[in-house]
C-alpha positions in Angstrom: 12.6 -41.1 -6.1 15.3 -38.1 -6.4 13.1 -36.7 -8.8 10.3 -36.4 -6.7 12.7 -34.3 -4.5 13.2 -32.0 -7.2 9.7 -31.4 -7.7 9.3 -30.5 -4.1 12.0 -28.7 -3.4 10.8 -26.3 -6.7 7.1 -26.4 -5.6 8.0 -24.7 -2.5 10.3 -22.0 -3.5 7.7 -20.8 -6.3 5.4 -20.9 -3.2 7.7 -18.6 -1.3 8.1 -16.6 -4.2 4.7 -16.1 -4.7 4.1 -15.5 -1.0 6.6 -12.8 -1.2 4.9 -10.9 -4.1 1.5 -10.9 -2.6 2.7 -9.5 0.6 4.7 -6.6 -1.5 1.9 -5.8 -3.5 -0.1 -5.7 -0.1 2.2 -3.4 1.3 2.0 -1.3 -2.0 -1.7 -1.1 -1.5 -1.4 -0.5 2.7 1.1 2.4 1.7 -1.3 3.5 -1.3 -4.4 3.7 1.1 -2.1 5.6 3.8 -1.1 8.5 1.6 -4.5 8.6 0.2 -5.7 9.2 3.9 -3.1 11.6 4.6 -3.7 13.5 1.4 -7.4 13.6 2.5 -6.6 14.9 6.3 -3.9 17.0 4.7 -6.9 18.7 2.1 -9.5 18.4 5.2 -6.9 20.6 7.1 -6.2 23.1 4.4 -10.1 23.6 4.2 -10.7 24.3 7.3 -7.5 26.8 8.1 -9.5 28.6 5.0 -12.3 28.9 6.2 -10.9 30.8 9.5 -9.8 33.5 7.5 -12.3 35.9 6.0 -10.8 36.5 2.0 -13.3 38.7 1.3 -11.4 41.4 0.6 -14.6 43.6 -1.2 
């Protein structure tokens, strides 16, 4: 009977453990998806203050 304890108890910490890496590795790919955005808006913003200004210096 005290062994079927044991096996509980270690079931559900490898479940927490688990549980733990999926939600870091979903934050990883939240954040990665974020500064992709930003990058994009960043690039989008860059275009667009370029194309105000006439570099046509001929």
């Amino acid at each position: 009977m005290s062994s079927e304890v044991l096996s509980t108890s270690k079931s559900s910490k490898s479940t927490a453990k688990s549980r733990r890496k999926a939600s870091s590795q979903s934050q990883a790919e939240t954040l990665d998806a974020r500064r992709k955005l930003e990058e994009r808006l960043e690039d989008m913003r860059l275009k667009k203050e370029t194309i105000e200004f006439d570099f046509d210096f001929a």
